[in-house]
C-alpha positions in Angstrom: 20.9 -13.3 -7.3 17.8 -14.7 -6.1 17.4 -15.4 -2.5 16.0 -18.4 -2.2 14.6 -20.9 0.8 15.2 -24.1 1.0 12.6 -26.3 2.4 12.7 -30.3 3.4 11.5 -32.4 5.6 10.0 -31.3 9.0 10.0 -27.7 7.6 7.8 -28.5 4.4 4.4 -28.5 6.9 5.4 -25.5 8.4 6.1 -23.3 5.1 3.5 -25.0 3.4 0.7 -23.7 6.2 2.2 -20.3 5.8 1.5 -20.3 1.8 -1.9 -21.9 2.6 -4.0 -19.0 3.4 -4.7 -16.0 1.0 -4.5 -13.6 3.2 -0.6 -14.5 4.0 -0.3 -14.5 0.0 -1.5 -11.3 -0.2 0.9 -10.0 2.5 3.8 -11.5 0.6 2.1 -10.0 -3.1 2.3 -6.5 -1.0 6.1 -7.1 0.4 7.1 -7.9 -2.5 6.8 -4.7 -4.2 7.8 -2.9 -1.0 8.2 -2.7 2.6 5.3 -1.9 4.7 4.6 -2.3 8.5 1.8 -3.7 10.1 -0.7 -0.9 10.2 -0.2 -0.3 6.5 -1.0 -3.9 5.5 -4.0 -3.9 7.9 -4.8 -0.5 5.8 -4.4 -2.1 2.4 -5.8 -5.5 2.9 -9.1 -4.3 5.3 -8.4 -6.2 7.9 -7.2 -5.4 11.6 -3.8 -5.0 12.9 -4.1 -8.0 15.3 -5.0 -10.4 12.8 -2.4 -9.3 10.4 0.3 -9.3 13.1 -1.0 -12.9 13.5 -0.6 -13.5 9.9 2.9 -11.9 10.5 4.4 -13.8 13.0 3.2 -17.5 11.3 5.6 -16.2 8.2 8.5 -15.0 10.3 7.9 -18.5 11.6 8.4 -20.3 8.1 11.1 -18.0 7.3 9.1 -16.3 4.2 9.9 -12.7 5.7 11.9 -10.7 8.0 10.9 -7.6 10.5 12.4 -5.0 12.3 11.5 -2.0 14.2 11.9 1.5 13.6 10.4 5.1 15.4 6.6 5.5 14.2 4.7 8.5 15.5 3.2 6.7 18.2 5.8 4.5 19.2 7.2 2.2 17.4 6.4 0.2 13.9 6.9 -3.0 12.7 8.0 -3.4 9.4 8.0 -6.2 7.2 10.0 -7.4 4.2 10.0 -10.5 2.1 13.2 -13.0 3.2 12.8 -14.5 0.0 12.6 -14.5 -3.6 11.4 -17.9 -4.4 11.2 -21.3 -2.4 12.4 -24.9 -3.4 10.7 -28.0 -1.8 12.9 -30.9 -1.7 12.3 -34.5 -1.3 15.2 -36.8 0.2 
């Protein structure tokens, strides 16, 4: 079954800047096929681990994916998986 997200109202601004930029599409194009933390979408995409943590936390923000933590070799990781599997936009 298809988990999907909702969306209405004062939310619909919030997902819809989250799908606006094509570097946050391309995150969610990568997540879907598997999980990967940040360094490893930073890798993948050429583009630092800063900005894609940026990227990262405007998507936890709209509820398109969800992160935890786990032991990395240097610390700890964050790693990142799609939320969802497709979004619905309603209008009341």
């Amino acid at each position: 079954m298809p988990k999907d997200l909702i969306v209405k109202d004062e939310d619909v601004s919030n997902v819809a800047k989250a799908l606006a930029s094509g570097t946050r599409w391309e995150i969610l194009k990568l997540l879907k096929v598997e999980a990967l933390d940040v360094s490893r979408i930073a890798e993948k995409l050429g583009q630092t681990e800063a900005n894609i943590s940026a990227q990262i936390k405007i998507m936890e923000n709209a509820n398109l994916i969800e992160t935890h933590y786990e032991p990395g070799v240097h610390g700890v990781r964050k790693v990142c998986k799609p939320a969802i599997d497709r979004i619905i936009l309603t209008i009341d």
